[in-house]
N, C-alpha and C positions, 0 to 999 in steps of 0.2 A: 345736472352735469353728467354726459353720457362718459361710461366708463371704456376705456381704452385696452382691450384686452392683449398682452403681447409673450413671446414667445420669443425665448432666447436658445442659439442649441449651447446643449451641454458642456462642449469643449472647453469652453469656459471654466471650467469647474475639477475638482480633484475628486478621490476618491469617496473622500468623505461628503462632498456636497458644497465643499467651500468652492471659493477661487481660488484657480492653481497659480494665481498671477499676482498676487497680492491687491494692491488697490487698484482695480480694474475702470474706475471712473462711472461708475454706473447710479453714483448716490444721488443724482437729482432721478432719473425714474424711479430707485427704490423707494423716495421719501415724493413723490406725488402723488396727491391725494385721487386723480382722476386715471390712475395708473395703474393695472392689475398686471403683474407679469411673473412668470413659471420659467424655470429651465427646463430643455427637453431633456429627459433622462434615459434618454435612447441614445442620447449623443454625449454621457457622459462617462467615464472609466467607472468602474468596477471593481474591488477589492480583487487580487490573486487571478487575472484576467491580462497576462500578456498578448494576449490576439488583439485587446484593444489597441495597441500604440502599432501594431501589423497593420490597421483597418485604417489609422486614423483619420489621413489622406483620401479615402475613399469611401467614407460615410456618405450617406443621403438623404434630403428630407422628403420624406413620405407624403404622401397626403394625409393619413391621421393624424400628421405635423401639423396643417393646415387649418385643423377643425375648432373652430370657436375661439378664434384669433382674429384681431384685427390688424397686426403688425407681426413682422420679425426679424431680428438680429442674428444673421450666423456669421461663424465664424470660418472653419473651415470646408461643411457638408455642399455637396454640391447640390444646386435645385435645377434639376431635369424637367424638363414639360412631364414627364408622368408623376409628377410633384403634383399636379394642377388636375389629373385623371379622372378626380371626380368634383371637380370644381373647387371653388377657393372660396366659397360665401360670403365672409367678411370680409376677408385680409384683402388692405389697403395698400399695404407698405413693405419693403423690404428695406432690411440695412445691411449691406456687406462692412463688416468690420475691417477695414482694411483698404488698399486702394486696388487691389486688383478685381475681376470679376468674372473672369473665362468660365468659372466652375458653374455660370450660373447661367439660363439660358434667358437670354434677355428679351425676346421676340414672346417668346410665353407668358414672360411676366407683361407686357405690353397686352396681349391678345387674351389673359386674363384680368385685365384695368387692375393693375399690382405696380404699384411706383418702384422704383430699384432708386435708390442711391447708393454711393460707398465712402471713404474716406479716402478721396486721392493726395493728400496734403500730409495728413499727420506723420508719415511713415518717406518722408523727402528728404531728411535729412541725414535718420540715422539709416537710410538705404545707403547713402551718399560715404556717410561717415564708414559704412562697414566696407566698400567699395575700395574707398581710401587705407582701410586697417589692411586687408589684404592684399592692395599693391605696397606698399611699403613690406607687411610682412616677408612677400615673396622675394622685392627686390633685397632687402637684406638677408635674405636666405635666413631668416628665425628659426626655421622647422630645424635645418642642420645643425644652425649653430647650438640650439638646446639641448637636440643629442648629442652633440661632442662633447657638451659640459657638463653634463649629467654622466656621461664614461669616463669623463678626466683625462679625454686627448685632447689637451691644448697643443700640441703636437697637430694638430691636423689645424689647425686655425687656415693657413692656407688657401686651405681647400674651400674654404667658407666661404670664401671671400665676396662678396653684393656688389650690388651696381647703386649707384644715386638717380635718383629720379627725375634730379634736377637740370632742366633745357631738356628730356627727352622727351619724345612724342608720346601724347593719350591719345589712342583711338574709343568715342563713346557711339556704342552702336544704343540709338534712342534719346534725344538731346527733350528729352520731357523735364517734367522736375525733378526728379532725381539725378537726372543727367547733368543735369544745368549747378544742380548746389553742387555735385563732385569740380564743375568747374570753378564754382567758388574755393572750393576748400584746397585744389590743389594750386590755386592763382600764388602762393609763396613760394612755390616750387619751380616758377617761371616755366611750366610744362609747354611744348607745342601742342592746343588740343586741336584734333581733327573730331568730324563726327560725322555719321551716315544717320539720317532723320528726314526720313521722305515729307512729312507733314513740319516738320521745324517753320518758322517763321525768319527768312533771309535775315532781314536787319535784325532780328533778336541775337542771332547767333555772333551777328559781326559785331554787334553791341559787346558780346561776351570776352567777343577774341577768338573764335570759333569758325574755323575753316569747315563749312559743309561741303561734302565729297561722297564718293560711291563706296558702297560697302567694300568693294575689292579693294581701294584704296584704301580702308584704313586697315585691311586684316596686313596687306600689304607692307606700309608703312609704318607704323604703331611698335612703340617700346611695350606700350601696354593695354589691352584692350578690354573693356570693361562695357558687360550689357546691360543696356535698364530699358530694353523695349518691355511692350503691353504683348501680351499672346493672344494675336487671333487665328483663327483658323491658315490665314495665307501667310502667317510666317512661320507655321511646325517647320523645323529645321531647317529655319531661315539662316544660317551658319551652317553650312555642309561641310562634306568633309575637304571638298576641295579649298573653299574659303581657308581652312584652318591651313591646307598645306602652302599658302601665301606667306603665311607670320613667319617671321625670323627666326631663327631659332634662339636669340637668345629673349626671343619675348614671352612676354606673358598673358594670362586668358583668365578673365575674372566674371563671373555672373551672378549678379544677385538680381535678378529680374525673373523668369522663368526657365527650367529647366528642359521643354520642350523646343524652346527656341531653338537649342543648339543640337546636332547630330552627336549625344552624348558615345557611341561607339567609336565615331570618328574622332572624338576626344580622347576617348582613350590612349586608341594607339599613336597618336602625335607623343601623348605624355609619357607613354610606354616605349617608344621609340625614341625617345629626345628630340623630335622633332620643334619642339618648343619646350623654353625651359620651366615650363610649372605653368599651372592654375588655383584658380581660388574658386572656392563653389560653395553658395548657398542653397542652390536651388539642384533639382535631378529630376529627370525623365519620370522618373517611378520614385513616391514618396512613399512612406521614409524610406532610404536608400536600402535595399538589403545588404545585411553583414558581407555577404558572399558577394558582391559587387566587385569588381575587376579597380574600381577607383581606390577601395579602402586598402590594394594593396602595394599604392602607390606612393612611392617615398618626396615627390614632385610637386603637389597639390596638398590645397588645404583646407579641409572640407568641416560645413558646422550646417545642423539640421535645420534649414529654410528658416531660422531664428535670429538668426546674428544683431535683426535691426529692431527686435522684439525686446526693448529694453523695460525695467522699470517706470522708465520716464514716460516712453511713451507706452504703454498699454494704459496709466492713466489719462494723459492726455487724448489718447483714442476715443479711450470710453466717456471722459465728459464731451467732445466734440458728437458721437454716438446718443448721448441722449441727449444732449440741447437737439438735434436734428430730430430724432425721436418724442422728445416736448412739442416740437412743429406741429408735426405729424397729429400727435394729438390733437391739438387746439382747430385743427382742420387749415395748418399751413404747409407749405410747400418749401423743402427745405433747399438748399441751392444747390447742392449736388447729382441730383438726378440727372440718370444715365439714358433711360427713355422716354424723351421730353415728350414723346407721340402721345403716350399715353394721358398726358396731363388734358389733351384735348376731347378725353372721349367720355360721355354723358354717361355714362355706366360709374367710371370713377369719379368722377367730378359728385357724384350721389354720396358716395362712400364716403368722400372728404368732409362736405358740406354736413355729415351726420356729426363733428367733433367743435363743430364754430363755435358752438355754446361755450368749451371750454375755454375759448380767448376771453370770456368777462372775469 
């Protein structure tokens, strides 16, 4: 029974060496018997070490990362082709814990016979669901109304005053699956949704109820605009500043997708300017957002560290989804989410895999 050597980075983890997550879903790899796996501790915090949470966003995995592994899991570290510098030996597999995967270069992993999958599924709902907490937050203006009532000017009630959601337009820039459950979840709201989704599927959308149109049309139209595209290279600031000067002023700007998507300067000053009345942000340009950041001195916006959809639920759910895909892997299968299918065709990896079949008996 050949043994499966594998490599988790550390972020995962707290100072002390636990999970900083509580039940992370990891307990069918921990308890197989054909399974050897280590956290990186390059990539984990450090007692009395705040430069770590400065960093955290921008760690990387090494090629010493790479040595005497057959597999690995990260979570946030990006894997650069000088990841691969001095070769990859063993390693078969990669697992992005999550659905995204910009941070990782995926052509390298290909051209070093390295499978990549990620988690595009687990993390659809509660993208969707936190998409939904911050259009509702902002249309009832929450942020106000808890500082007035925390000062004891019920006296300004007035001033509070929200808009309903309901019969107004959602503009969804990226009608994927996150896009698509936020149209679930707001369907009792009887919302108009429009959406800009160059690869969308016509009849899926119409299925939904879902006007597919030009990005200018929904910054244009849109009570409320919320993004769940993917970041690849050709949409950095696929939201400019002009796009943003479309939106109404009294709408709104929500992103829990990537924070490179949108020209974050030109966000500002729309918010700074009242040129729109608020946004909701999960995600930023530069992680973690610096304190001195121009957004955190905005009374408009409501901002939570690229976590919101990072619940209890699911980083368990993630993590048993992560190792049933990761058990594949071992036994010498192919799990159904891989990203570059090229590689499954090439005689180099196709060796590496064929080394774990024994463990399917």
């Amino acid at each position: 029974m050949p043994m499966f050597r594998l490599a988790i980075t550390g972020d995962f983890l707290n100072e002390h060496g636990q999970s900083a997550y509580g039940d992370i879903g990891f307990g069918a790899i921990e308890t197989c018997p054909y399974i050897d796996h280590h956290y990186i501790t390059d990539h984990a915090p450090r007692a009395n070490d705040p430069s770590y949470w400065d960093d955290l966003y921008s760690m990387e995995v090494k090629p010493a990362h790479l040595r005497g592994i057959d597999g690995l899991i990260v979570l946030r570290p990006y894997i650069r082709a000088s990841a691969f510098a001095e070769g990859v030996g063993d390693l078969m597999v990669i697992g992005r814990s999550g659905a995204g995967y910009d941070k990782i270069d995926v052509q390298a992993c290909t051209d070093n016979d390295v499978m990549l999958f990620n988690l595009p599924n687990t993390l659809n709902h509660s993208t969707a669901s936190t998409a939904l907490m911050f259009i509702l937050a902002l249309a009832k203006k929450l942020m106000a109304s808890d500082k007035l009532t925390r000062a004891g000017r019920w006296d300004l009630q007035p001033q509070v005053m929200g808009m309903e959601i309901e019969y107004k337009t959602l503009g969804i820039i990226g009608l994927g699956a996150s896009g698509r459950e936020l149209v679930r979840l707001v369907a009792p709201f009887g919302m108009r949704v429009i959406a800009y989704s160059p690869h969308a599927d016509p009849a899926q959308a119409a299925a939904l109820g879902v006007e597919l149109t030009t990005l200018e049309r929904v910054m244009r139209d849109s009570d409320v605009v919320s993004v769940h595209a993917s970041l690849t290279p050709d949409k950095y600031h696929m939201i400019s500043a002009a796009h943003l000067g479309m939106m109404k002023p009294s709408a709104y700007f929500v992103n829990v997708a990537r924070g490179a998507l949108v020209d974050q300067a030109a966000l500002v000053e729309a918010l700074r300017e009242r040129r729109i009345a608020g946004a909701g942000l999960d995600v930023f340009e530069v992680e973690p957002l610096p304190v001195s950041d121009p957004l955190v001195t905005l009374d408009n916006v409501l901002l939570t560290p690229h976590f919101a959809p990072a619940t209890a639920d699911i980083w368990k759910a993630g993590g048993e989804q992560m190792s049933q895909y990761i058990l594949q892997a071992a036994r010498g299968e192919v799990p159904q989410t891989v990203i570059n299918k090229a590689v499954l065709e090439r005689p180099a990896f196709k060796a590496k895999l064929a080394r774990f079949v024994e463990n399917q008996a």
